[in-house]
C-alpha positions in Angstrom: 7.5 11.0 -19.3 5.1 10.8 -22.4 1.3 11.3 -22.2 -0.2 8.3 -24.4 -4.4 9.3 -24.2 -6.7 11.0 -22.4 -8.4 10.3 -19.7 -11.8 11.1 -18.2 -13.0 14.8 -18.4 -16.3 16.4 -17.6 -16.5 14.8 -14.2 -14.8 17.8 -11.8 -11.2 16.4 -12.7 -9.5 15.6 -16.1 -7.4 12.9 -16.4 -4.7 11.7 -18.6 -2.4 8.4 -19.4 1.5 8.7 -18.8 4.7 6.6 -19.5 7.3 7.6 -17.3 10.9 6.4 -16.9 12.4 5.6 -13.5 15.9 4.4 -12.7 15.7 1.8 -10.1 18.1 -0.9 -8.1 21.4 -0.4 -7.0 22.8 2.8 -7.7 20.1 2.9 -9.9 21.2 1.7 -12.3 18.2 0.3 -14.0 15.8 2.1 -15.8 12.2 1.1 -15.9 9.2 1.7 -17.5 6.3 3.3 -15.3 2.6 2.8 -16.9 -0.1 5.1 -14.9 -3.0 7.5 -14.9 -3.0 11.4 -13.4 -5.9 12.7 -12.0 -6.2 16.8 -11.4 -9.3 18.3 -10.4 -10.7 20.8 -12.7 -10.4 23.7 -10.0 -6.3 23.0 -8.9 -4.2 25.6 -10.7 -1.0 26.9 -11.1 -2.6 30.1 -8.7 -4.5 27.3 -6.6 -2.3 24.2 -6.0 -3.4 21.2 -4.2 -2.3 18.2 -2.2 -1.1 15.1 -4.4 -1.9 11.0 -3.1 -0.1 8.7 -5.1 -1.4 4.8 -5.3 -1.2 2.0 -6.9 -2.0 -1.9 -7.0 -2.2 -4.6 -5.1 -0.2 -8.2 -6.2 -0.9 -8.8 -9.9 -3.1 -5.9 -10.2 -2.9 -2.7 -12.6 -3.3 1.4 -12.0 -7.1 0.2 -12.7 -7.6 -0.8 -10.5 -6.7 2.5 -8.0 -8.8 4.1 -10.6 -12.4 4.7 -8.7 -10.1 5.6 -5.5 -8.5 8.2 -7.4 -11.9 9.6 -9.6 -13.3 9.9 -6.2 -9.8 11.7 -4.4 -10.1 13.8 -7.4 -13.6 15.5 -6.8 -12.6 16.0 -3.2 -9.4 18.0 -4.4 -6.6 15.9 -4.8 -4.4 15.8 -8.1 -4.1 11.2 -8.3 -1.3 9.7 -9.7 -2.3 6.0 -9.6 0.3 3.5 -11.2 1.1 0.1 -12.2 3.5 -1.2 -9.6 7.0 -2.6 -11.4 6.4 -5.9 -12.8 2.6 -5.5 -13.1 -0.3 -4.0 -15.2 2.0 -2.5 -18.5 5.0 -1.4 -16.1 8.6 -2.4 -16.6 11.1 -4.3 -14.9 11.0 -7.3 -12.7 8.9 -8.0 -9.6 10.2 -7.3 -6.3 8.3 -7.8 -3.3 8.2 -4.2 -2.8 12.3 -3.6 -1.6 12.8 0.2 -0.9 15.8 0.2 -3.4 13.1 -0.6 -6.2 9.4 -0.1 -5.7 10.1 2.5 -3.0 12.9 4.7 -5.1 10.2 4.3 -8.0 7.7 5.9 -6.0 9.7 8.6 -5.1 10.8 9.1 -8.5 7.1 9.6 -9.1 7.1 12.3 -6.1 9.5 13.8 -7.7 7.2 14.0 -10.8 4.6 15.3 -9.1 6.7 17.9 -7.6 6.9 19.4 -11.1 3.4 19.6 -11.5 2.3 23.3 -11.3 -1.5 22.8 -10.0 0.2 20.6 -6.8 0.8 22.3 -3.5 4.4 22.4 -2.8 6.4 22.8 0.6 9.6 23.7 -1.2 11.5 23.2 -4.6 11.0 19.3 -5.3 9.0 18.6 -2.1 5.3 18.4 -3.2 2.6 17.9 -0.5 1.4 14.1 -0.8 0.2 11.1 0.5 0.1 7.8 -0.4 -2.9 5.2 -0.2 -3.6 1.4 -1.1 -3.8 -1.8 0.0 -1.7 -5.3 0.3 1.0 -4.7 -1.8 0.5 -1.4 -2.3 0.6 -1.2 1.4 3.8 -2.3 2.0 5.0 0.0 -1.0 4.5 3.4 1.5 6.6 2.3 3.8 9.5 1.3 1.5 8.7 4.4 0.0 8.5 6.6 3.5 12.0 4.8 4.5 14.1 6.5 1.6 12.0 9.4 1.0 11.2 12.3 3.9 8.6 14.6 1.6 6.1 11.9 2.0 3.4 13.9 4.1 1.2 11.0 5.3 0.6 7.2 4.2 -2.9 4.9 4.7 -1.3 1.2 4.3 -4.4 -1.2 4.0 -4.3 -5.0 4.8 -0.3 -5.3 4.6 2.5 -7.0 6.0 4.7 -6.3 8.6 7.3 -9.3 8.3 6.8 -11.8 4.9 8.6 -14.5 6.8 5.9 -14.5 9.5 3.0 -13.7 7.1 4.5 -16.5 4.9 5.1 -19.4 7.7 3.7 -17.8 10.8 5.3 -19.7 14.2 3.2 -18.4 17.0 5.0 -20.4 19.4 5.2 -17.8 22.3 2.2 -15.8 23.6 4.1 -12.5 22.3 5.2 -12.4 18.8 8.1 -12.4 18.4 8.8 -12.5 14.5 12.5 -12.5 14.4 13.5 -14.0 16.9 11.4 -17.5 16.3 11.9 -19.9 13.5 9.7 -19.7 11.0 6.6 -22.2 10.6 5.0 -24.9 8.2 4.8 -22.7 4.6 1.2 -21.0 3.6 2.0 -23.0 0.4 -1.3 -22.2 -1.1 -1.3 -18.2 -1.1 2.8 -18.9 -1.9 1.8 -20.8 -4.9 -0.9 -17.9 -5.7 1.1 -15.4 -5.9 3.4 -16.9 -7.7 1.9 -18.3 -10.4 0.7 -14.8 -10.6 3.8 -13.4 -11.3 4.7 -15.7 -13.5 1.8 -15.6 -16.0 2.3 -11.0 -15.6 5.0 -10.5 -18.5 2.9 -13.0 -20.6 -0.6 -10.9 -19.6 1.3 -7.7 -19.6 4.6 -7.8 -21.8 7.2 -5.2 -21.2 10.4 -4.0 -22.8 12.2 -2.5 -20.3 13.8 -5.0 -20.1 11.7 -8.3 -20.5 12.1 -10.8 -17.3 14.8 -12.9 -18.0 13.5 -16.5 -19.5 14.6 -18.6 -16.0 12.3 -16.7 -14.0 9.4 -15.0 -16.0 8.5 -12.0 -13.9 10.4 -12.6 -11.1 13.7 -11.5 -9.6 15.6 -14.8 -9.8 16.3 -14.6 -6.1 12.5 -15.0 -5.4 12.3 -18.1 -7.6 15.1 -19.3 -5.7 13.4 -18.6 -2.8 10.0 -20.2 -3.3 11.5 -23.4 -4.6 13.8 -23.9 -1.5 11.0 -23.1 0.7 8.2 -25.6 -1.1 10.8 -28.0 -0.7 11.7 -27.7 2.8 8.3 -26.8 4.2 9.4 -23.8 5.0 11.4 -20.5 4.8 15.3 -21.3 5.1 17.4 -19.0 7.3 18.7 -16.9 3.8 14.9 -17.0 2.5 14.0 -15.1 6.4 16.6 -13.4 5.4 15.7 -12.0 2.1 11.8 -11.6 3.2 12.5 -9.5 6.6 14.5 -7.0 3.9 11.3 -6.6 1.9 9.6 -5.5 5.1 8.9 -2.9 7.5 10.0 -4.4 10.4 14.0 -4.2 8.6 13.6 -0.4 8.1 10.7 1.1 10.5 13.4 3.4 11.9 13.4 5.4 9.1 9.8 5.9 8.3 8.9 9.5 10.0 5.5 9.9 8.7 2.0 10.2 9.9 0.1 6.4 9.3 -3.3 4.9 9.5 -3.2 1.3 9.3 -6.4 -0.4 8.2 -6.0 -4.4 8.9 -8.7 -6.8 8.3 -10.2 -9.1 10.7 -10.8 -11.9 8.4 -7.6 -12.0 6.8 -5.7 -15.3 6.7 -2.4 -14.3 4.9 -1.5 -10.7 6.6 -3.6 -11.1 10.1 -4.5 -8.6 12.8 -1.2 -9.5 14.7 1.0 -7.9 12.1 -1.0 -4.3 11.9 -0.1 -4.5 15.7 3.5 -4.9 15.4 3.1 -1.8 12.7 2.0 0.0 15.0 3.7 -0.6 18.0 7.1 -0.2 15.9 6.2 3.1 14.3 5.0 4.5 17.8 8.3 3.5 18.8 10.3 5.8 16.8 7.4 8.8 17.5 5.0 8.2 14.8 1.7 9.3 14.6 -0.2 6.0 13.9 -4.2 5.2 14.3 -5.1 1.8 13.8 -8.2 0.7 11.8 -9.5 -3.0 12.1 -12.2 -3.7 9.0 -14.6 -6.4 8.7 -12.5 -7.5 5.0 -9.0 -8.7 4.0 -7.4 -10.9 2.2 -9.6 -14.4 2.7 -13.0 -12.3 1.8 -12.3 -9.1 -0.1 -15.9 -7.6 0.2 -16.2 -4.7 2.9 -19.4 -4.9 5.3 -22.2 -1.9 3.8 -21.0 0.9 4.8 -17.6 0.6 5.1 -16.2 1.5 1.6 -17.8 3.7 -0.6 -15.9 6.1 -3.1 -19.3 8.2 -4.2 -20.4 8.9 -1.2 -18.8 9.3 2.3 -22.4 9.1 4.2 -22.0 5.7 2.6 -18.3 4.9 3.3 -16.9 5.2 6.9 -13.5 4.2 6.0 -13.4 6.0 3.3 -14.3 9.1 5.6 -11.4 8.0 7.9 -9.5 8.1 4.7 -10.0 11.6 3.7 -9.9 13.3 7.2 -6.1 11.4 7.8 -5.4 13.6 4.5 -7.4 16.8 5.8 -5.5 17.2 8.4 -2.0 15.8 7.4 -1.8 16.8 3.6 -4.5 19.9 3.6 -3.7 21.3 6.7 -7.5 21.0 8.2 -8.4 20.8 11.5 -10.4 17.7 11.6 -10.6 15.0 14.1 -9.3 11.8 13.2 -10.7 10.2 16.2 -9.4 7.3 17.7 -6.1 5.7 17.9 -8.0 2.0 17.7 -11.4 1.1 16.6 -12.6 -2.8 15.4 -15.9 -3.6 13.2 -18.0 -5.5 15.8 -19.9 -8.0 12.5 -22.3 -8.5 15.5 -24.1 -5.0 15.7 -26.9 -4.4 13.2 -27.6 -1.4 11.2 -28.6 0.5 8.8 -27.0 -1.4 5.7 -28.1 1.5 2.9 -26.0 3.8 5.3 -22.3 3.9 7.3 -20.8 1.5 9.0 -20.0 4.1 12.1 -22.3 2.2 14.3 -20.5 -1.0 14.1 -17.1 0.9 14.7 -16.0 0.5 18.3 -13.2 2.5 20.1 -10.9 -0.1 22.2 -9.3 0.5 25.1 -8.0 -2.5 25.3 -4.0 -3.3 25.0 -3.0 -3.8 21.6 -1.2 -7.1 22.4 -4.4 -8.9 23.7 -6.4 -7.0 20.8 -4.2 -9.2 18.5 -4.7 -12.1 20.3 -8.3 -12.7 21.2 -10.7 -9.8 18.9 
């Protein structure tokens, strides 16, 4: 770990810039390089520890852009590690697809940082109190993290996957989804070809040393080269490419997440759609989760949030962001808050007040989650 600059001060939190160093892959064997920003509030001590939330980005993103998230987390007494993902933003290694043996053992690695940190609450030697947050893929990154690592205290995945094969070449062919067990679809060979060119261009935008991607797949693990060429070419996933997307997925390791969740999904979302934050949840409630589910006005095909949904200066201004902090009252400080609902939806149709919250437009459902997906 070496602190590079300062951060902000003079806002109710100091903050500064970190390298760290994590060893990654099988048998971890790999060591990258981890490029981030830590937040503590001014008033967390060594006498008066806190809870911890690590974040970080979404595909071909940076710890930036976490950074408002974790100002505002910060001020409401939260010491914020927010960090460039592997393969993005000034952080080592190659990209991949959020697997549990390399994004989610770097985030622990991380946890395990943080459980140094003498002004974070602690639950025993190397088991800091934390929580995770973000959106897309760093969604998906909590629960790879949550499936190798126990100490995780609660996780708020926001418009993620729940299987890349069906997110990638959806089938739909039977009224219940039934992700594995139907071939896949035509490709989404437009968001495929967005995200990859992404990747591609990240070791160019952001080079790294540790090591540098190899030159027959810029950014990339080969195998998800491999993979997007096969699939281009056949119109859609192969059997080995299901294969090698289900294992970058919750829905391969959901038995080992024990952890309390609140999924937020968005109902305008054309790459990871309502119907897989409903297979989330139904899988995690299997194994005895705690799980609310959240449906927002925004996602992937219009990234904007309705007024009042998001704000991180104001929670009068922010509903979800209220949602937010009470899932961490309760599960990281111990509060006891409500956290209402187990499913609520954005109704776009109700008007009100657009210089206040978005509550109004919240509706509790009480309807099956297996229609919800099919016909909200």
């Amino acid at each position: 770990m070496i602190s590079t600059a300062p951060g902000a001060t003079g806002k109710g939190f100091h903050a500064e810039i970190y390298h760290w160093t994590v060893e990654t892959g099988p048998s971890r064997a790999t060591a990258c390089s981890v490029l981030g920003e830590l937040f503590v509030p001014d008033s967390a001590s060594a006498t008066s520890p806190v809870p911890a939330i690590l974040t970080t980005n979404g595909f071909s993103g940076s710890y930036t852009d976490q950074v408002p998230l974790a100002e505002f987390a910060a001020r409401n007494g939260y010491v914020v590690l927010t960090y460039s993902g592997l393969g993005f933003g000034g952080s080592g290694c190659n990209i991949e697809l959020d697997n549990p043996t390399w994004d989610g053992e770097a985030a622990s690695q991380l946890i395990s940082y943080l459980g140094d940190e003498p002004d974070v609450l602690s639950d025993g030697p190397d088991d800091p109190r934390v929580g995770m947050v973000g959106g897309s893929y760093g969604g998906e990154v909590q629960f790879a993290a949550a499936a190798i690592d126990p100490r995780i205290d609660a996780i708020v995945p926001v418009i993620t996957w729940n299987d890349l094969a069906y997110s990638l070449a959806p089938n739909n062919d039977t009224p219940a989804s039934a992700w594995a067990k139907s071939p896949p679809g035509v490709l989404k060979w437009e968001w495929a070809a967005l995200f990859f060119g992404d990747g591609l261009s990240e070791p160019f935008e952001n080079p790294t040393a540790t090591p540098f991607p190899p030159a027959t797949c810029p950014g990339f693990d080969p195998a998800i080269c491999q993979a997007f060429l096969k699939s281009v070419a056949a119109g859609y996933p192969t059997p080995d490419v299901v294969s090698m997307l289900a294992s970058d997925s919750i829905v391969s390791y959901y038995k080992k997440i024990h952890v309390p969740v609140t999924l937020m999904q968005g109902e305008d979302d054309s790459l990871f759609n309502i119907d897989e934050a409903v297979e989330n949840m139904r899988l995690l409630q299997s194994v005895g989760d705690p799980v609310k589910l959240v449906l927002q006005s925004w996602g992937h095909s219009d990234l904007t949030p309705a007024p009042g949904e998001v704000s991180y200066t104001s929670t009068a201004h922010g509903y979800e962001t209220l949602l937010i902090l009470d899932w961490f009252a309760k599960y990281l400080k111990g509060e006891n808050v409500s956290t209402g609902p187990a499913v609520e939806y954005f109704r776009p149709w109700v008007t009100y007040n657009a210089n206040g919250s978005a509550e109004p437009a919240q509706k509790v459902s009480a309807t099956p989650l297996a229609r919800m997906a099919r016909h909200l």
